[in-house]
N, C-alpha and C positions, 0 to 999 in steps of 0.2 A: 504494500500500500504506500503511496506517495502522498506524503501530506502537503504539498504544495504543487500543484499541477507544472507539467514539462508548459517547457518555453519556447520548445521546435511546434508548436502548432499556429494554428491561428492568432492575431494577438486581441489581447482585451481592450472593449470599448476604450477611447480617451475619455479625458474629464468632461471635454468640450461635448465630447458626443453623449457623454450622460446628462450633463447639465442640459442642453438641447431638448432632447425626449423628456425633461424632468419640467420644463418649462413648458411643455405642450399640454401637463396636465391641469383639468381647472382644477382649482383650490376652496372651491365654496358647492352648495348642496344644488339642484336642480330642482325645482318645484315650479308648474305650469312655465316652462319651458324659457325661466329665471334664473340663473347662476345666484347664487346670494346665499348672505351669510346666516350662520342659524341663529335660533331667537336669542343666547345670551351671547354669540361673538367671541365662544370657545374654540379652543383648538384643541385638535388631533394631532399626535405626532408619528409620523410613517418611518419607520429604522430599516437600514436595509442586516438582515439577519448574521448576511456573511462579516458583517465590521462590525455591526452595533451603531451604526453612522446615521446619523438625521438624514433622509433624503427629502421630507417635504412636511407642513402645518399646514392643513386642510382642517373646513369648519368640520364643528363637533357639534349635530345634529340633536334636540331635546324632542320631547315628549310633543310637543306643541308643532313642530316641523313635521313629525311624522305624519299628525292629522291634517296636517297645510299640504302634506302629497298628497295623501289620499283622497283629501275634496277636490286636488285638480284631476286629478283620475276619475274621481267620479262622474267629474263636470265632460271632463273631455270623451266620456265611452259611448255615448250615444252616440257623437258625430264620427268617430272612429268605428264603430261596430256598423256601421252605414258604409263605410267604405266596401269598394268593390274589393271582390278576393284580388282580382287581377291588381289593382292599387297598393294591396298591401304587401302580396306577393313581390312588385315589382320594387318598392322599396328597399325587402330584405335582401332583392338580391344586387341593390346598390350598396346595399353596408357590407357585402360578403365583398365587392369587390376593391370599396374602399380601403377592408380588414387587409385583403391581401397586399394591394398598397404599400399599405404601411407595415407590414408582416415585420420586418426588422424593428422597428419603433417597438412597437409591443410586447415582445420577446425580449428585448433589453429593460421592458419594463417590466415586464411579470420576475426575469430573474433579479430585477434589483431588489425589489420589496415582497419578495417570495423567498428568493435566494436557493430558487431551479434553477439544475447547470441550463447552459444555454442552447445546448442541444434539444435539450426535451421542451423549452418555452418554444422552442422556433414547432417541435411536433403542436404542443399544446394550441398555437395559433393556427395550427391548421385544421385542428380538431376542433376550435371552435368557429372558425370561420365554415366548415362544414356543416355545422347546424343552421344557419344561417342562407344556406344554400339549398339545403334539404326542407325546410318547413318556408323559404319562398317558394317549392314546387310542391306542398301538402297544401297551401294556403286556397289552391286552384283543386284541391280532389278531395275538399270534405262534401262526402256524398252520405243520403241517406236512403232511405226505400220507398218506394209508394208499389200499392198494388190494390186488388179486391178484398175485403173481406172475407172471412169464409161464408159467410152467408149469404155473399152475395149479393146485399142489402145496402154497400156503398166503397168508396174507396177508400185506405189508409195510406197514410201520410206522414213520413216518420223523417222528424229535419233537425239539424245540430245549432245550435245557436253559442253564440261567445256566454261564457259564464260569468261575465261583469267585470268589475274591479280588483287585482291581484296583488299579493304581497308576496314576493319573490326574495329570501334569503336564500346568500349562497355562501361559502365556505372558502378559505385564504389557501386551498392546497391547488386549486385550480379557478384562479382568479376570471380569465378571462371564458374559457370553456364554458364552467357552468352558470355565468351571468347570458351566453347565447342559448346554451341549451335550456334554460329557460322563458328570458324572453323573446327568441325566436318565434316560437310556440304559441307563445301570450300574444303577438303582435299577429303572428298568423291567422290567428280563430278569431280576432278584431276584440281582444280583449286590451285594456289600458293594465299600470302598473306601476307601481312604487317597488325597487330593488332596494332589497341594504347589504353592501358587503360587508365582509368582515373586516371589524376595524384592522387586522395587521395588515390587508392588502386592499384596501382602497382604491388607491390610484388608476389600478385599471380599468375597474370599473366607470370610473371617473372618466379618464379618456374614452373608452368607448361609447359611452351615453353622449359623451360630445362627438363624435364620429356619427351618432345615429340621427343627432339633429342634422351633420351634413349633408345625410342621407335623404333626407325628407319629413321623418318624424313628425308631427303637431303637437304645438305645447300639450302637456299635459299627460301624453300618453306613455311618456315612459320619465319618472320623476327617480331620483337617486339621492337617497338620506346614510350619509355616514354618522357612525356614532360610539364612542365611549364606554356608552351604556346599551347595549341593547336589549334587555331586558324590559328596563324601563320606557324606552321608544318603542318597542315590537306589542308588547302587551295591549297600547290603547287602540293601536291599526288593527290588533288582532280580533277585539271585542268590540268594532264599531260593525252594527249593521249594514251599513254600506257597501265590507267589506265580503266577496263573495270566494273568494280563494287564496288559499295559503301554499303555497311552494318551499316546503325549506330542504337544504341538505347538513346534515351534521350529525354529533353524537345524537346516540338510540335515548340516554336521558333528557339533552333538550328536546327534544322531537315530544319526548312525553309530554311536557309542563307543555309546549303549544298546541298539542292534541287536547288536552286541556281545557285551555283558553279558546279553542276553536269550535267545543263542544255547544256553549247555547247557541254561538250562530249557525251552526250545524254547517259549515263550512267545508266545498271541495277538498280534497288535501292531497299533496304531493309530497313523499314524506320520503326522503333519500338515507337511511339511519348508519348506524354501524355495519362494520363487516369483519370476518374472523376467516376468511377466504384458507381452504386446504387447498393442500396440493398434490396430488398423487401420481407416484413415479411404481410405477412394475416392473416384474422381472426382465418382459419383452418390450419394455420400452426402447425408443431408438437415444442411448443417452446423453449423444450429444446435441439434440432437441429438447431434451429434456434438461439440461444444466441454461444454454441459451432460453428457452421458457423462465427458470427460474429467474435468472436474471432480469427478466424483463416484467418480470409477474411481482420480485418480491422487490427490487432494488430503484425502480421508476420511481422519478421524485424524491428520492431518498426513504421511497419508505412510507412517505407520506400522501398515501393514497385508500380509499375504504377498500379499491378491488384489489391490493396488493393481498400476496399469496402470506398468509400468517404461521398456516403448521403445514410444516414438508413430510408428508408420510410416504417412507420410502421402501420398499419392498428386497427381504433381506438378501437376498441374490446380486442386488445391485447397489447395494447400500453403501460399501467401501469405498467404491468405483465413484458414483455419486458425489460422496462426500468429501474426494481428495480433489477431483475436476471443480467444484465449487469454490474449495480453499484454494486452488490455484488463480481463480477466475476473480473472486473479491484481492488478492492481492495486487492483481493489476492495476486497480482503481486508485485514481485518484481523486484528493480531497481540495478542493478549493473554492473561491466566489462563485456564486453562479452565472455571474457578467463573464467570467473566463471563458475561453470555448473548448478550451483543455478539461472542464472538469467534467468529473464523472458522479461524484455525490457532493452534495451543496449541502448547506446547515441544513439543522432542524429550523422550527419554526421559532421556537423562543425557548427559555433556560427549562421553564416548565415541563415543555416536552423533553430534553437532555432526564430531566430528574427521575419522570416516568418511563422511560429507557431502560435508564441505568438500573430502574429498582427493579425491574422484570427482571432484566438479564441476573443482578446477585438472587432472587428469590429461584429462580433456574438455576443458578450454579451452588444455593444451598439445598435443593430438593435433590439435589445429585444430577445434575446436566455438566457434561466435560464441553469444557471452552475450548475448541477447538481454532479461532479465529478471532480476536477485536482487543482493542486496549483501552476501549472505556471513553469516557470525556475526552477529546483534543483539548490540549492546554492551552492559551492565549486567544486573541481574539474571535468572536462569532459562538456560532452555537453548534457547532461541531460532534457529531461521533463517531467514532470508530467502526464501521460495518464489522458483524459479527456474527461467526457460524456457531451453533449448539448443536452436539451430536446428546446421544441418550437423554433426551429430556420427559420425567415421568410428567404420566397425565394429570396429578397433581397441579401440575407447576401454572402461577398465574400466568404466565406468557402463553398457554395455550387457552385460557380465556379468555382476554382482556385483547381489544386490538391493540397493535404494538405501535406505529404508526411509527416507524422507524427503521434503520437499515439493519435490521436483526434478523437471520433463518435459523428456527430452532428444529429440526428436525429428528421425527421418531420411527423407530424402526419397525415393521409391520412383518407378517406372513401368507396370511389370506384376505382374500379378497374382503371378502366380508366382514371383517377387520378393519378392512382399509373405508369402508362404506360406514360401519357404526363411529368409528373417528374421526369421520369429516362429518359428520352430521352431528354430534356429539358437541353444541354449541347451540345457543336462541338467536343468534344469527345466519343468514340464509340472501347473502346477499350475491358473491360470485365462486367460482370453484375450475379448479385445473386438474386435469388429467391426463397422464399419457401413457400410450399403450400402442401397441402395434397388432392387438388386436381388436378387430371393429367390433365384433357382438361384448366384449367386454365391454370398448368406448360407448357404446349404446347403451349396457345396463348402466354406467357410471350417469351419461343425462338422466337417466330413466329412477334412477335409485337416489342420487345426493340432493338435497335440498336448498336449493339455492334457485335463486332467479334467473342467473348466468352460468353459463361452464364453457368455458374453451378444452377443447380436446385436442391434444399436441400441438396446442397452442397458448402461449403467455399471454398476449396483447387479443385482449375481446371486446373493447367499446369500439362503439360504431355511430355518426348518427342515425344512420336510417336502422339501428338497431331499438327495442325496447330495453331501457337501462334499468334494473331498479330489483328489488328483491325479496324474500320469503321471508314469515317470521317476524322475528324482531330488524330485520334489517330494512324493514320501510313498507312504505304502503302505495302504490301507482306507478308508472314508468313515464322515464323521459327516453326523447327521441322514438325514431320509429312511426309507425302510422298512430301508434296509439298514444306519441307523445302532445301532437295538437287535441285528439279525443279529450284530453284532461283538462283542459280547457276550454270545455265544449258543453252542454245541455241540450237531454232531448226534448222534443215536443211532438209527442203522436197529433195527429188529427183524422176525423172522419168525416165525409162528406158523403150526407146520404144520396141515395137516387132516387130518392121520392120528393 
């Protein structure tokens, strides 16, 4: 492992060209299609992870700005839900193009105040500029049915309508992705919105909402409140009547408290939660798809991802094999900024996450898991750690409950099939899951048998947009992307028209 990324590659943004991108973002809140400051002229402060460095004080949004978005949403969805599909469709697909555009800008801004190597924000923006592209050509095919009744006695008539006003939260591990994959969707079905990102990554969101006015937008329809507090700001948009849907992505406990708070108004919900993702490797696996899978399943983003691969259940014929190709494979990596284009794992997200790491990996290594790979906290600047492999780790051990959200594989050693099936389901989350095998009627009972929403079969990398994201369980409730990601933004309305 190389703690400071080689210098034969690419070289890292200049100051000039950070400070540039740093200056394109607005700095005050969005509300009916207003830049301005929030009601007490707080500030928020934006650190990039990899230094600990100030990069920007943007307003710090209160309880009172939240309801000042939402009345412009409300104000503006009548004349937006009027709009032609073709209208709104053709919008999104000027913001896909302006995304791509600027595809460099964004990508230096997700890895500054994310602190993703630069590699994976450059994937990241094309993953979200794909949403973007996908639900401008769903926006033109929300179809519904009509036909006779069975009696015969008149026609039915079954038609989707926009579900009103939205509150869209979205999460700091994929900044700009899941602020499209959501209000792509929102803006496609001619629904209005208020987004709140996560206070650690802001900014993007920030720039992009001003991208979407260049795009064509009307005030009002898509408003962006950052904040401090979200708790306190999320709670009042949560419980106003006005208020017809909720989108959040994050931990399975806040997802509770807003399921919650979402219960009198009996509110739509898009509920993206925890994930504890296995991954299973067999004897007939082909293993050098199998180490490349993990790589990409457990090490993407550093780790901090819900579909990253949590418990590596490995099948004992290949286990040895497995486990020496993977310590060879994290050794390669290097650690540095995520601005670098040399690096391979960028920080965590904040000391917090470092602490909750660290304390999985000792409670592993006192239940009896042999450390096989990692040295813990990086010392000096940023939030750094150590990627680390666990071989014998008992079922005990809180690292195979608890998501890790870090560059940790703890893996355990398996013999049967069936085994391998009661250990990956053997969790209240049911979000994604990995298998590989080189035999199909196996890969088939593994979709067929594991409980999760998603499975990639010899395969690491499984979102998609035109896929439905989302999962069993406790890992959430409705999907994004896919045909069914506008559906959720949608309401039906049967009608009958007699013949008499």
């Amino acid at each position: 492992m190389v703690l400071s990324p080689t210098q034969n590659g690419p070289s890292a943004p200049t100051e000039e060209r950070i400070a540039s991108v740093l200056a394109a973002v607005p700095r005050q809140i969005l509300i009916d299609g207003r830049w301005r400051s929030a009601a007490t002229d707080d500030k928020l402060t934006v650190t990039d992870p990899s230094t600990g460095r100030r990069l920007l004080d943007v307003a710090d949004a209160r309880a009172s700005d939240g309801i000042a978005a939402l009345t412009a949403a409300t104000s503006a969805f009548p004349e937006w839900s009027r709009r032609s599909p073709r209208e709104r469709s053709d919008l999104l697909r000027s913001a896909y193009e302006l995304l791509l555009e600027r595809d460099e800008d964004f990508a230096l801004l997700i890895a500054l105040e994310m602190g993703k190597p630069f590699r994976e924000a450059q994937s990241e923006v094309e993953y979200a500029a794909d949403f973007l592209r996908w639900f401008s050509e769903e926006a033109v095919r929300l179809h519904g049915r009509t036909g006779l009744n069975p009696a015969g006695t008149g026609r039915m008539s079954v038609t989707r309508y926009p579900v009103g006003p939205c509150f869209l939260v979205t999460p700091w591990n994929f900044p700009l992705a899941m602020a499209t994959r959501k209000l792509a969707p929102a803006l496609a079905s001619g629904c209005t919105a208020v987004i709140k990102p996560a206070e650690a990554t802001p900014l993007t969101t920030l720039l992009f909402a001003s991208l979407l006015e260049e795009a064509g937008t009307p005030p009002g329809v898509v408003n962006v409140i950052v904040t401090s507090r979200p708790a306190d700001v999320s709670e009042p948009i949560i419980r106003d009547p006005r208020l017809r849907k909720l989108s959040f992505t994050g931990s399975t406990g806040t997802g509770r408290r807003l399921m919650e708070q979402a219960a009198p108004g009996v509110l739509r919900l898009s509920m993206e939660l925890g994930g504890n993702a296995p991954f299973l490797v067999f004897d007939d696996a082909d293993l050098d798809a199998a180490v490349v899978g993990a790589m990409q399943a457990k090490f993407r983003n550093t780790g901090q991802a819900c579909t990253a691969a949590n418990r590596f259940f490995v099948q004992r014929g290949v286990a040895e094999g497995f486990v020496a190709r993977i310590v060879a494979e994290v050794d390669r990596f290097s650690l540095g900024a995520g601005t670098d284009p040399n690096t391979d794992i960028g920080p965590l997200i904040d000391t917090r996450s470092v602490e909750k790491v660290d304390r999985l990996i000792r409670d592993a290594v006192a239940c009896g898991a042999e450390l096989m790979y990692g040295t813990g906290p990086v010392p000096g600047e940023g939030t750094f750690y150590s990627p680390t492999v666990l071989t014998e780790v008992p079922r005990t051990a809180a690292i195979l409950r608890e998501e890790i959200f870090g560059p940790v594989l703890p893996i355990v050693v398996f013999d049967e099939e069936a085994e391998a099936v009661e250990l990956a389901n053997d969790t209240e989350y049911g979000l994604a899951a990995y298998a590989f095998t080189t035999d199909l009627a196996r890969g088939q009972r593994m979709v067929d048998s594991i409980e999760a929403g998603m499975i990639g079969i010899n395969t690491g990398v499984i979102s998609d947009a035109a896929a439905p994201f989302g999962g069993w369980k406790q890992s959430g409730l409705g999907r994004e992307g896919g045909v069914e990601g506008i559906e959720e933004y949608t309401q039906l309305k049967y009608s009958l028209t007699s013949h008499h």
